[in-house]
N, C-alpha and C positions, 0 to 999 in steps of 0.2 A: 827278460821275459816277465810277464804280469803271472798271478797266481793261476788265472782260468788255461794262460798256458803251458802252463808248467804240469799245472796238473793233465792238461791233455796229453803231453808226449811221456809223462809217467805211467799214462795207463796204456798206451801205446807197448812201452817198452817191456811192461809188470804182465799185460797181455800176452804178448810174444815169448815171453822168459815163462812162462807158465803152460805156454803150448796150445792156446785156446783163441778160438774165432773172435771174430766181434760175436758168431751169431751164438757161440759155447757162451761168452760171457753176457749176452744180455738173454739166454736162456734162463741165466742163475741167477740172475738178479730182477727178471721178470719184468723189463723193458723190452722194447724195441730194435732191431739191431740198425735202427735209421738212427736213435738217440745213440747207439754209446759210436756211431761214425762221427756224431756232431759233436760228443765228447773229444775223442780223440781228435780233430780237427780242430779244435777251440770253439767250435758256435755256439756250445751253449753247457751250461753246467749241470751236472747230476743233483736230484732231489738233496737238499741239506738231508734226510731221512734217511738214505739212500748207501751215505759214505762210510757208514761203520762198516756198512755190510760188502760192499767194493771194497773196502780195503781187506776186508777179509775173508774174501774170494784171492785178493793179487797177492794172501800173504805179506801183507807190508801192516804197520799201524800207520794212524790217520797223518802222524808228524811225517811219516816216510815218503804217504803219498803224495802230500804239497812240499815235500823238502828237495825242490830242483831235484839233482839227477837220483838223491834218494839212496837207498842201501836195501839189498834183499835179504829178510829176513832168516829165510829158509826152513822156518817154521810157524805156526802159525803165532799169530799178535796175541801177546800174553797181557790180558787187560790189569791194570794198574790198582784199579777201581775207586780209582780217582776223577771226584766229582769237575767236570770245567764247562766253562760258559763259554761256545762258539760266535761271535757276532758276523753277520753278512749285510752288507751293503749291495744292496739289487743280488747279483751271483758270486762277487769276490768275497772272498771271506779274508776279514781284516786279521793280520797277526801281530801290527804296531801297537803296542800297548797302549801310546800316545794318543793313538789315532782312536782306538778303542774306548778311552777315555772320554775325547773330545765329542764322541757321538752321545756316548751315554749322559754327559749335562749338558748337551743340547735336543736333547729326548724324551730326560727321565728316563731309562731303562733300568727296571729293576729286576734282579735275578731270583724267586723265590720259589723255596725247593722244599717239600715236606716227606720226610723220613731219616732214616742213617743215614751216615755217610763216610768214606775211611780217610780223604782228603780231598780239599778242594779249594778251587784255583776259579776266579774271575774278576773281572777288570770292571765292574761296575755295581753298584749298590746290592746286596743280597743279605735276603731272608731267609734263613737257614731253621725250619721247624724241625727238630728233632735233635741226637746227637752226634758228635765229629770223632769219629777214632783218630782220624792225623790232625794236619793244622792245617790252618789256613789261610791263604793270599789273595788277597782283594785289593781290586784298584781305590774302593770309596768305603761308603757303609757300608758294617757287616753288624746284623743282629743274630744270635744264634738262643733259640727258643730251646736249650739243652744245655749241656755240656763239652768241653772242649778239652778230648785227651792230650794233644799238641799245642804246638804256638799259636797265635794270632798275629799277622803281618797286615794291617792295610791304612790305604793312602786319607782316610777318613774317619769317621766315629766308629768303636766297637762298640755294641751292648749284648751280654751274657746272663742269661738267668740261671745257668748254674757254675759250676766250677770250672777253672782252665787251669791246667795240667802243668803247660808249660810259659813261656814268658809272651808277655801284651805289647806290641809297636804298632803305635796308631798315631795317623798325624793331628788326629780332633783328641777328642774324649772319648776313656774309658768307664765303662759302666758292668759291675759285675755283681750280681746279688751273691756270690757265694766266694771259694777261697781261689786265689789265684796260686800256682806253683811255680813262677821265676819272676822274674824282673818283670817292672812295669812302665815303659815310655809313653808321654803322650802329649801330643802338641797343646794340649786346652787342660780342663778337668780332671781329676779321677776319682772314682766314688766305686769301694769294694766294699759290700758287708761283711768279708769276713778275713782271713789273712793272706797275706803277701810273703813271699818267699823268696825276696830278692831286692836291690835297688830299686828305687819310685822316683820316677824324674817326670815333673807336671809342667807345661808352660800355666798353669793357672791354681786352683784349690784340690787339695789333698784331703779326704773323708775316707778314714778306713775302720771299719768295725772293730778289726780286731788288729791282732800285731803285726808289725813290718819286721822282717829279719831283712836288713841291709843297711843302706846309707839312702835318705831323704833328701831332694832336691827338689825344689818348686820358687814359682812365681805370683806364688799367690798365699792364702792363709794354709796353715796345717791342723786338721780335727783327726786324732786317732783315739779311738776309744779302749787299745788294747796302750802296747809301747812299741818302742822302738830297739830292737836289737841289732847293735852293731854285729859289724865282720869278728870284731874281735873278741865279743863275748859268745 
């Protein structure tokens, strides 16, 4: 089954298990009750705007109600408050990461978000103004206009203008104006102003402000303007 049908016989079933009409459930969500028969049918898909608020009407979260036959929560979806970038293609909504990828550098789609945020999760380029309480996962570039209380994971360049907490895996270059708190991987570059708190492994040049506590690995020149502290000291 494709997602637009899966999702129709979830809401089908999420409906039913809940005790309510089409015409109770497009009462509450201020539709039609011609739209959610054409849901439930597969003809056509709910407002992307639409799905927070259906899924928590049917009691399920958003993973529950595209997750095939799904699991009933049996109380209400307890939000994460964690930041994620949905993409749709016409009405299916893509979950291949791959596939997610492939649109966004043949698109440009860039994800940009201004204020907190306690973690966040997406598959293509983003611009993150303000700061991150968790960490976060990205398919390409990630710039974050704050600080980063957790990790950094993504498939591209990172640049931070304040501090990160915990460790950098990036497949480009790392760029951080302020101190990083664990390990730093990066497929190109890395340039900290100020300390590192773990092993530094660069496919290219290494510029650190201040001191490395770990072991130094690179492909390129080394400039540290603090030193270098092994494991062992």
């Amino acid at each position: 089954m494709n997602d637009k049908t899966i999702l129709g016989s979830n809401i089908v079933r999420l409906r039913k298990e809940k005790e309510l009409t089409q015409g109770d459930l497009a009462d509450q969500l201020f539709v039609s009750h011609q739209a959610v028969s054409q849901w439930e049918r597969s003809e056509t898909f709910p407002d992307v705007f639409l799905l927070p608020e259906l899924a928590k009407v049917l009691g399920v979260s958003l993973d529950e109600l595209f997750g095939g036959e799904g699991t009933k929560s049996g109380v209400e979806p307890k939000p994460d408050d964690k930041l994620r970038m949905v993409l749709f293609i016409g009405d299916k909504i893509i979950k291949s990461r791959d596939v997610v990828s492939r649109a966004v550098s043949e698109n440009r789609i860039v994800f940009e978000y201004a204020g907190e945020a306690l973690a966040v999760e997406c598959w293509s380029d983003m611009i993150l103004n303000g700061n991150v309480k968790g960490s976060i996962n990205a398919g390409d570039d990630v710039t974050v206009l704050g600080s980063v209380d957790g990790s950094i994971n993504c498939g591209d360049g990172a640049t931070i203008s304040k501090d990160v907490n915990g460790s950098v895996n990036a497949g480009d270059s790392v760029t951080c104006e302020g101190n990083i708190g664990g390990p730093v991987n990066a497929g190109d570059a890395i340039r900290c102003e100020g300390n590192i708190q773990g092993n530094v492994s660069a496919g290219d040049n290494i510029n650190c402000g201040g001191n490395i506590r770990g072991n130094v690995r690179c492909q390129g020149s080394i400039r540290i303007e603090g030193r270098i502290i092994s494991e062992e000291e």
